[in-house]
KEMARNU-355230 format. One record per residue (C-alpha): residue number from 1; residue in one letter; x, y, z. Coordinates in Angstrom, 1 decimal. Each point is the difference from the previous one (the first is absolute). Last residue first. Layout:
BEGIN
i NUM | aa A | x X | y Y | z Z
...
% end
This chain:
BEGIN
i 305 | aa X | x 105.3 | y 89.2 | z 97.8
i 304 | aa X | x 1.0 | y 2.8 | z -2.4
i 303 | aa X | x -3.1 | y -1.2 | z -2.5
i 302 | aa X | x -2.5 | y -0.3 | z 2.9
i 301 | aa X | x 1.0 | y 3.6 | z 1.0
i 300 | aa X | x -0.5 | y 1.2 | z -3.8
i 299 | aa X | x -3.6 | y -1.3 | z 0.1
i 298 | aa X | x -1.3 | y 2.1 | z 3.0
i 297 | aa X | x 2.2 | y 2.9 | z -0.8
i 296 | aa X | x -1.2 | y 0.4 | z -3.2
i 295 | aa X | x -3.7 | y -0.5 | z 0.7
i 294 | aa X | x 0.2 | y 2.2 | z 3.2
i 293 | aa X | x 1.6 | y 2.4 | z -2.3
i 292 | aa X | x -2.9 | y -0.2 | z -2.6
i 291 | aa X | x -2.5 | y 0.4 | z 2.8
i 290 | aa X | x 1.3 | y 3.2 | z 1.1
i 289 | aa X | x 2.4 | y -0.2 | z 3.2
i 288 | aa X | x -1.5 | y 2.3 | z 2.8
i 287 | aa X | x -1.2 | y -3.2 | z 2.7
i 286 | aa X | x 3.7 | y -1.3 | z -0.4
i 285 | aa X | x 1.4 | y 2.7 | z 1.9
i 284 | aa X | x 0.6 | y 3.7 | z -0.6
i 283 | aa X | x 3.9 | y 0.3 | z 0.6
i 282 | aa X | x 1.2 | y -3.4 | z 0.4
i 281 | aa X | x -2.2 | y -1.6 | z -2.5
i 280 | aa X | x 0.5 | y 3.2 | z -3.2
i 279 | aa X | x 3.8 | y -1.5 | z 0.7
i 278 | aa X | x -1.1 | y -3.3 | z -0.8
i 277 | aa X | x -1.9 | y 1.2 | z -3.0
i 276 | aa X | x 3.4 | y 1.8 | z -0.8
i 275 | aa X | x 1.7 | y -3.2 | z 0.0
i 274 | aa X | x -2.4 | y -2.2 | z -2.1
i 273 | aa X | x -0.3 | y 2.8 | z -2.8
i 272 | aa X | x 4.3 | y -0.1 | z 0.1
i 271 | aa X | x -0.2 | y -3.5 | z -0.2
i 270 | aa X | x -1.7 | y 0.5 | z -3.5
i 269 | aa X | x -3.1 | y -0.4 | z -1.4
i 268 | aa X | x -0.9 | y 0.6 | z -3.7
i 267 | aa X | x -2.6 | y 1.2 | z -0.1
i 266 | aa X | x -1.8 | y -1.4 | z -3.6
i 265 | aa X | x -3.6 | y 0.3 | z 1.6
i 264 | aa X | x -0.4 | y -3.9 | z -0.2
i 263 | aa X | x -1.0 | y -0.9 | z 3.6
i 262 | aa X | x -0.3 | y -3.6 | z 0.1
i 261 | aa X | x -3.9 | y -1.6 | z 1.0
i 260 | aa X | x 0.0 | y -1.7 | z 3.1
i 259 | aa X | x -3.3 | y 1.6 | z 0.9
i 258 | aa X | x 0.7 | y 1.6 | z 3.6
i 257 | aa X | x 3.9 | y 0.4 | z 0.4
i 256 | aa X | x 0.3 | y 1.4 | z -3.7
i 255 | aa X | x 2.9 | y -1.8 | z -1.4
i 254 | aa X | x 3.7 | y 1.6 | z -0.7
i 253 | aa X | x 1.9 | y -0.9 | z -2.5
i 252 | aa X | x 4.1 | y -0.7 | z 1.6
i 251 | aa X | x 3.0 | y 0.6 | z -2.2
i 250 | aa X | x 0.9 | y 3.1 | z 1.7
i 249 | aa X | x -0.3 | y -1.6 | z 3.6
i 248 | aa X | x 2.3 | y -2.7 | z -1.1
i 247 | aa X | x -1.1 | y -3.3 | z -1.1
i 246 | aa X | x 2.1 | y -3.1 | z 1.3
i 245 | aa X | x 1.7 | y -2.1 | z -2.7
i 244 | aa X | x -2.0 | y -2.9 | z -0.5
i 243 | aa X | x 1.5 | y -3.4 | z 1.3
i 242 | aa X | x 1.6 | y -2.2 | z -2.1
i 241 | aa X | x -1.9 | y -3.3 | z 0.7
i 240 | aa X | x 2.1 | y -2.9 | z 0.8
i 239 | aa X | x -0.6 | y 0.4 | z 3.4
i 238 | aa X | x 2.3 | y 0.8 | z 3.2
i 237 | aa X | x -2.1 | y 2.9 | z 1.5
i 236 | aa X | x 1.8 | y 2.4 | z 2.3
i 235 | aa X | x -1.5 | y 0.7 | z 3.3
i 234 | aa X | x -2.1 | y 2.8 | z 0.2
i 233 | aa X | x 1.6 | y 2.8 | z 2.5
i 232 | aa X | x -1.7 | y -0.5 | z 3.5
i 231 | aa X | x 1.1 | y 3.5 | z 1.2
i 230 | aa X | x 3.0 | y -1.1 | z 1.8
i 229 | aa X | x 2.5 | y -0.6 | z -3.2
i 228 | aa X | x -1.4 | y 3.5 | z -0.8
i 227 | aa X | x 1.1 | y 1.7 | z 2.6
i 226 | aa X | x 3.2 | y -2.2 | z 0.7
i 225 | aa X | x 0.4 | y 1.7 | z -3.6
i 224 | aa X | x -0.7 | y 3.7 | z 1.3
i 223 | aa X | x 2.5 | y -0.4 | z 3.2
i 222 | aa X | x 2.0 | y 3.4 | z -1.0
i 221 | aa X | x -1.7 | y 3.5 | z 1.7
i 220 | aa X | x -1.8 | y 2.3 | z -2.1
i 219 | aa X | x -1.3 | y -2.3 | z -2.4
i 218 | aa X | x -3.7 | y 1.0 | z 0.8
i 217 | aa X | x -0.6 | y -3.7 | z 1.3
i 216 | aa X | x 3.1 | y 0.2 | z 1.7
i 215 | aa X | x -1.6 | y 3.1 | z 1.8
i 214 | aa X | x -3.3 | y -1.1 | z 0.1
i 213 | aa X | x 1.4 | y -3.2 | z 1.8
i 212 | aa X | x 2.5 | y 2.2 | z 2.3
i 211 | aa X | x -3.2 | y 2.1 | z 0.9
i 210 | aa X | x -2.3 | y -3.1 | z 0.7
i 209 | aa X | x 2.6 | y -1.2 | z 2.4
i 208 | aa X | x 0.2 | y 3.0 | z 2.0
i 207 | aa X | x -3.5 | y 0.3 | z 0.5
i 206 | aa X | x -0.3 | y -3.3 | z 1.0
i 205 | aa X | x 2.5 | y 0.5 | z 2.5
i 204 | aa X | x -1.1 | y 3.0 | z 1.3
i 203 | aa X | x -3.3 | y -1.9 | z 0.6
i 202 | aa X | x 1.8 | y -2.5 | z 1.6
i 201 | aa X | x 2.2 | y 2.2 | z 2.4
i 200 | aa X | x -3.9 | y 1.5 | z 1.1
i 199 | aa X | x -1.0 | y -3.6 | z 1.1
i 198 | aa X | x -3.2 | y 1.8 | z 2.3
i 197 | aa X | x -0.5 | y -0.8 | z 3.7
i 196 | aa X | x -0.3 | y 3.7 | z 0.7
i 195 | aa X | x 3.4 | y 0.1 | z 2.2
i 194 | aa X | x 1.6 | y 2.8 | z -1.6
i 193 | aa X | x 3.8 | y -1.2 | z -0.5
i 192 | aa X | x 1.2 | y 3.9 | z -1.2
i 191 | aa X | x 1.9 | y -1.3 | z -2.9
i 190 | aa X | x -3.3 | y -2.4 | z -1.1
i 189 | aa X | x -3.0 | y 3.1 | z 0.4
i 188 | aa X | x 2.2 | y 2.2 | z -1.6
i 187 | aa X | x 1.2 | y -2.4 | z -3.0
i 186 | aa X | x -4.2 | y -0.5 | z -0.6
i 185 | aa X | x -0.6 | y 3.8 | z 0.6
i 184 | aa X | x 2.2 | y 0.6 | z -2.9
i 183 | aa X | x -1.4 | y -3.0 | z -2.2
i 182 | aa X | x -3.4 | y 1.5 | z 0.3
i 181 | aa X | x 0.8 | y 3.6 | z -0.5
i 180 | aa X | x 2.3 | y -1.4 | z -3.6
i 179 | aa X | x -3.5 | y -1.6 | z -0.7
i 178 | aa X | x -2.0 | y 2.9 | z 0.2
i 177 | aa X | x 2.2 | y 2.1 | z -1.7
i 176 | aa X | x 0.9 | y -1.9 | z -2.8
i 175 | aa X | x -3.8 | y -1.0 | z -0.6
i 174 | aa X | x -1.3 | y 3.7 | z 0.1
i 173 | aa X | x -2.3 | y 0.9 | z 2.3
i 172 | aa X | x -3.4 | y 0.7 | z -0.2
i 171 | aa X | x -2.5 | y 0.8 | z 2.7
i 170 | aa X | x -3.6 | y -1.9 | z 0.0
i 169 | aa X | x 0.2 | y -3.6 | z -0.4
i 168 | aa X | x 1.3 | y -0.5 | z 3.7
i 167 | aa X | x 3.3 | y 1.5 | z -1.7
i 166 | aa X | x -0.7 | y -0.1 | z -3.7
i 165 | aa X | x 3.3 | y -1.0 | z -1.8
i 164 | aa X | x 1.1 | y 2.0 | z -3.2
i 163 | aa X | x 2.0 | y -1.8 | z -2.6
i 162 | aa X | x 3.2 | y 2.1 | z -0.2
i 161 | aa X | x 2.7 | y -2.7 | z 1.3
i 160 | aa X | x -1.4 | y -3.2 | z -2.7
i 159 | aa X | x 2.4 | y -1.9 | z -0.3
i 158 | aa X | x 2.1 | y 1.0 | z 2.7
i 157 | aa X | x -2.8 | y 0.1 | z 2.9
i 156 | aa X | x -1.4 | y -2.8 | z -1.7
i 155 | aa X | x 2.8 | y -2.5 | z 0.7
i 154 | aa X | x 0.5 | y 1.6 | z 3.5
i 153 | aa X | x -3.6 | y -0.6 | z 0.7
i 152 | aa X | x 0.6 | y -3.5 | z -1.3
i 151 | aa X | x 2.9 | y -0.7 | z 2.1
i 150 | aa X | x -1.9 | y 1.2 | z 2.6
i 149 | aa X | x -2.8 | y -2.7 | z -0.2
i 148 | aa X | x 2.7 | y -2.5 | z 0.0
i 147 | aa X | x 0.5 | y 1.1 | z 3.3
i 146 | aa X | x -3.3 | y 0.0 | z 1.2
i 145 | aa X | x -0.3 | y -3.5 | z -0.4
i 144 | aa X | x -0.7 | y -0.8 | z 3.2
i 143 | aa X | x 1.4 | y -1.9 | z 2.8
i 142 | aa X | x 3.5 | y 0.8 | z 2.2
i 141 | aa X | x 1.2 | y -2.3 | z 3.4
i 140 | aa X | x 1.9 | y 2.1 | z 2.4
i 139 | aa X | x 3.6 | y 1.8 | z -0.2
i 138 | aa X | x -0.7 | y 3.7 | z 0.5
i 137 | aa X | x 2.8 | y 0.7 | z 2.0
i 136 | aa X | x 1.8 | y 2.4 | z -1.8
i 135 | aa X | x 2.6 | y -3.1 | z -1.8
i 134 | aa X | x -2.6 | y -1.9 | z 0.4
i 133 | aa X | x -2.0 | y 1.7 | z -2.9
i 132 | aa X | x 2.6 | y 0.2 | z -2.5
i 131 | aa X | x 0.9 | y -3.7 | z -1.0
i 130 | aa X | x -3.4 | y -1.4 | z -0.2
i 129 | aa X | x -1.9 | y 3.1 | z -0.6
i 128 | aa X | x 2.3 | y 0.2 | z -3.2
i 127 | aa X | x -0.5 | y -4.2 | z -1.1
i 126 | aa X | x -3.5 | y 0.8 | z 0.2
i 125 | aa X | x -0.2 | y 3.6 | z -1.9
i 124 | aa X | x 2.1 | y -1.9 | z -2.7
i 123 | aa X | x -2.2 | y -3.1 | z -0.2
i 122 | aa X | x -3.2 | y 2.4 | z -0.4
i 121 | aa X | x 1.7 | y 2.3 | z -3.0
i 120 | aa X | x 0.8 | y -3.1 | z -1.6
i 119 | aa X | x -3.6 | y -1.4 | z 0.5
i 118 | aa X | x -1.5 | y 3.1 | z -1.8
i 117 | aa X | x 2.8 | y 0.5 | z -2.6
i 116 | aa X | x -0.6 | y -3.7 | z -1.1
i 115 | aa X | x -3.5 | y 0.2 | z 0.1
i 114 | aa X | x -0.3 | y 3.3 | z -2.2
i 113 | aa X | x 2.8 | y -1.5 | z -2.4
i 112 | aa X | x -2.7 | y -2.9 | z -0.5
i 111 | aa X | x -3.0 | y 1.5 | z -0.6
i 110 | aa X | x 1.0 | y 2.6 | z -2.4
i 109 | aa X | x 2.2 | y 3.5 | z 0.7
i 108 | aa X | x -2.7 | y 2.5 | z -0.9
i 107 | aa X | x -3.2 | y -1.6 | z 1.3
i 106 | aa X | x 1.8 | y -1.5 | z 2.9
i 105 | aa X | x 1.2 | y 3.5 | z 0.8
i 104 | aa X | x -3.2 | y 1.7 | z -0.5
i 103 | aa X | x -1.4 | y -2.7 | z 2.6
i 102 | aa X | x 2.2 | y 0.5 | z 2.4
i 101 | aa X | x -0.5 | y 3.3 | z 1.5
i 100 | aa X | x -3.7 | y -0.6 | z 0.9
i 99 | aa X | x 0.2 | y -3.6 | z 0.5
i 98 | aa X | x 2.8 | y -0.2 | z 2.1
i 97 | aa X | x -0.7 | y 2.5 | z 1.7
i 96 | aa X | x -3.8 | y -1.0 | z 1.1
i 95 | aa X | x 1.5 | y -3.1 | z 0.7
i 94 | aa X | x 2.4 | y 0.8 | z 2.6
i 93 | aa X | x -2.7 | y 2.5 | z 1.4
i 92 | aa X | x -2.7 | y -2.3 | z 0.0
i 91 | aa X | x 2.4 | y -3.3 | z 1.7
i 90 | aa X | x 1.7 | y 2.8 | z 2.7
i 89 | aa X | x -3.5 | y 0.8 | z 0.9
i 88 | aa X | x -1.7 | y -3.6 | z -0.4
i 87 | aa X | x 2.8 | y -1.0 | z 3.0
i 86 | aa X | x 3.6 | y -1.1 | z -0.1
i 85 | aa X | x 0.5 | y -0.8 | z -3.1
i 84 | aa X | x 1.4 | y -3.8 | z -1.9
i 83 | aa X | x 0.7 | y 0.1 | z -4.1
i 82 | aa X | x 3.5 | y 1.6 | z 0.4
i 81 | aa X | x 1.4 | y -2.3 | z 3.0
i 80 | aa X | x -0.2 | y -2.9 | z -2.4
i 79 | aa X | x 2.8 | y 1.2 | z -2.2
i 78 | aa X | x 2.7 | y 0.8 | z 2.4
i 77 | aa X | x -1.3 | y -2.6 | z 1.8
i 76 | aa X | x 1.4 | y -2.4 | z -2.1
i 75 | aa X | x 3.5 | y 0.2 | z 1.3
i 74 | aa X | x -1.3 | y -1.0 | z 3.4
i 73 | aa X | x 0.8 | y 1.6 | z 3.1
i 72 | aa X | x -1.4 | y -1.8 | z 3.3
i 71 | aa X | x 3.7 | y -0.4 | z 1.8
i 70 | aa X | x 1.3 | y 3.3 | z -1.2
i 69 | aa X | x -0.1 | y 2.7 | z -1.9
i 68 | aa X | x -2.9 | y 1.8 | z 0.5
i 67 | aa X | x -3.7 | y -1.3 | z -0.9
i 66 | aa X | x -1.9 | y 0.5 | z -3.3
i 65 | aa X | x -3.2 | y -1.4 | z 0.4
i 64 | aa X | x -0.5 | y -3.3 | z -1.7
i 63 | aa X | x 1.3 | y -2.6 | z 2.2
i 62 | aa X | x -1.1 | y 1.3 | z 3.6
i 61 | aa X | x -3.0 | y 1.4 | z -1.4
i 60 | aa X | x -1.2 | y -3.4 | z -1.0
i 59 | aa X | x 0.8 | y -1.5 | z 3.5
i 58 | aa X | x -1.9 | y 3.1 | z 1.9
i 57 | aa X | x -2.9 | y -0.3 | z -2.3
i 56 | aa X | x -0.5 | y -3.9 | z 1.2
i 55 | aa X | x -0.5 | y 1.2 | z 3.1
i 54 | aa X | x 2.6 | y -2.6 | z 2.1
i 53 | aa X | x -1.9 | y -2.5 | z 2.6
i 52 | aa X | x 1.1 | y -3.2 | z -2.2
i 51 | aa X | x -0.8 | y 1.7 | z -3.2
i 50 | aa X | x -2.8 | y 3.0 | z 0.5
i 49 | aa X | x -2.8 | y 1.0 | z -2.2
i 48 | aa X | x -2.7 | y 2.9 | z 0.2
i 47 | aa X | x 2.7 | y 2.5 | z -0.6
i 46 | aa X | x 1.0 | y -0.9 | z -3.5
i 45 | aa X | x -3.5 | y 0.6 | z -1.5
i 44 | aa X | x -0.7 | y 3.9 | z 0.6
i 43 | aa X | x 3.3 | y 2.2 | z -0.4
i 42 | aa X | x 2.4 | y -2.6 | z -1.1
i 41 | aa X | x -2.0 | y -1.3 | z -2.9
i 40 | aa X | x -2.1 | y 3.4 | z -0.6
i 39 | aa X | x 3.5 | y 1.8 | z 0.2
i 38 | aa X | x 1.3 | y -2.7 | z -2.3
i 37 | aa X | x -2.6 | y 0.5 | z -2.3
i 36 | aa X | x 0.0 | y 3.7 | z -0.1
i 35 | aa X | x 3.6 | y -0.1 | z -0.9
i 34 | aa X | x -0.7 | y -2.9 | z -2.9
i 33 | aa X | x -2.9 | y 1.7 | z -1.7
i 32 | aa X | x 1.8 | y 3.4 | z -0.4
i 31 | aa X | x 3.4 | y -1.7 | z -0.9
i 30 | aa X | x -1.6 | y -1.5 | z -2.4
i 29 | aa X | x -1.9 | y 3.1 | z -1.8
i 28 | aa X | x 2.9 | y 1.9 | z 0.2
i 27 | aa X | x 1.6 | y -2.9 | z -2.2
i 26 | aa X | x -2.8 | y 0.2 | z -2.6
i 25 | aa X | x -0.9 | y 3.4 | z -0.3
i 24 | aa X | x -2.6 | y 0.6 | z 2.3
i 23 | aa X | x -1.3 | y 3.4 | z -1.5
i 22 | aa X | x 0.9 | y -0.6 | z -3.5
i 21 | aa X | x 1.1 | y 2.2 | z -2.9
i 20 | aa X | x -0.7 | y -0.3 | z -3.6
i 19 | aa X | x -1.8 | y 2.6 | z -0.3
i 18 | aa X | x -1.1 | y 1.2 | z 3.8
i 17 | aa X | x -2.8 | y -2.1 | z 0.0
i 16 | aa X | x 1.8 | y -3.1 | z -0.7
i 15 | aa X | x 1.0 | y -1.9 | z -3.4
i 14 | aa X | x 3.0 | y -2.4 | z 1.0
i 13 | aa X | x 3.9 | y 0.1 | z -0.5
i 12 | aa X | x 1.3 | y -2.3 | z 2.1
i 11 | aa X | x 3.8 | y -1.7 | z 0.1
i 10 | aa X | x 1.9 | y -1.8 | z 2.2
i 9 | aa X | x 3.2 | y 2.7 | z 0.5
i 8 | aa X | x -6.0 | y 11.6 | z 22.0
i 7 | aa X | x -1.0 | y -1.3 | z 2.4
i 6 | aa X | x 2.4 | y -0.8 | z 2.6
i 5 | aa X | x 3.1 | y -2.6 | z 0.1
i 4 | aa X | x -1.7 | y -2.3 | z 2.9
i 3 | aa X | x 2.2 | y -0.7 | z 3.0
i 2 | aa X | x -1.0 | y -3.4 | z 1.4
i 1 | aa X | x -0.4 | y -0.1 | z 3.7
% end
């Protein structure tokens, strides 16, 4: 019986409704389309087949789920186990995470660090269910990508700790809270071995990993140059052609995100302007920044990344 994990630096800076902003940022937007099309795959088309007597959806989920150590562990499963769910509840809920939490974070950090911290943070709530849960017991094969999904409430939580959360859209709680009450009945559920069928050592895991990277990300703890070496740095270019020094935030004009046309109010904009508008983020959100500082954000973040 598989054991389902529960619900719960590309670049793109594009025009969207929310100034600059998109709903299904790019990577979000992938990982949207390929979940759901697994769970159609597995859900609806794999189960009409067989090979030789076997369900064919029995042989896939043997490869790609993420079993125990052991005779039908794969390395790569600690990848593939991610994108497969155990039912359109644990598939919504995943999603609905991922989506909500994520998308400010992919906004923020660009395409490709969002991608990175989201399949890191999946790996390292793999490789912990894998070496934690036998040890109580719990030892059985683990789907869902719920632990990556952690990592990102973990990544918000800290980024973001006073952003207030509508419980069932109707009682607010703030972010910290919320998620610190989630990853407390998460290590309760795991110590005391409940038997609810849910991966809780891998959402702990996830969590855990998403703090050290926010952490080394922060430069609070060494590792910031594995960091970077990770977070697909551009390669350097052997070419003839001195390469223009990079602009710095101070040097930068700044366009306006609807006409093109530069902003020539003779502000001069500093990365002390970017900072504060990224404070003015975590207390008010993004929908309370004037259009200017969605403008200077917007075209500062493409200039740091």
């Amino acid at each position: 019986m598989s054991q389902d994990e529960g619900g719960v630096q590309g670049r793109f800076y594009r025009p969207g409704m929310l100034g600059g902003f998109s709903f299904f940022p790019p990577v979000i937007k992938a990982l949207l389309i390929i979940n759901v099309g697994v769970w159609v795959l597995f859900g609806f088309f794999l189960p009409l087949f067989t090979y030789r007597g076997v369900p064919v959806f029995s042989l896939f989920s043997e490869y790609l789920a993420l079993w125990p150590l052991g005779t039908n562990f794969w390395p790569w499963q600690l990848v593939t186990y991610m994108f497969m769910h155990g039912g359109f509840g644990h598939l919504f809920f995943n999603m609905f995470a991922l989506w909500m939490f994520g998308i400010e974070l992919e906004h923020i950090w660009g395409s490709r660090k969002f991608l990175l911290f989201y399949l890191v943070c999946g790996i390292g709530a793999g490789l912990t269910n894998l070496l934690v849960a036998p040890l109580v017991g719990q030892a059985s094969p683990t789907v869902g990508a719920s632990g990556a999904v952690f990592g990102i409430l973990i990544a918000f939580g800290m980024l973001f700790p006073n952003r207030p959360i509508y419980i069932w859209f109707l009682l607010p709680i703030r972010a910290k809270y919320l998620i610190a009450g989630y990853i407390g009945l998460e290590l309760f559920y795991g110590i005391t071995g409940t038997s609810d069928g849910i991966a809780h050592f891998a959402h702990l895991g996830g969590a855990a990993v998403g703090f050290l990277f926010i952490l080394i990300e922060n430069r609070r703890i060494p590792g910031r140059r594995w960091l970077e070496a990770l977070s697909f740095s551009r390669p350097k270019q052997h070419s003839s052609v001195v390469p223009q020094e990079r602009t710095e935030v101070k040097d930068a004009r700044f366009y306006d995100i609807r006409t093109g046309e530069p902003l020539d109010d003779g502000t001069e904009v500093t990365q002390q302007m970017v900072d504060d508008i990224l404070d003015k983020i975590s207390r008010e959100g993004y929908q309370n920044l004037t259009e200017k500082e969605k403008q200077v954000l917007n075209e500062a973040s493409k200039r740091i990344h």
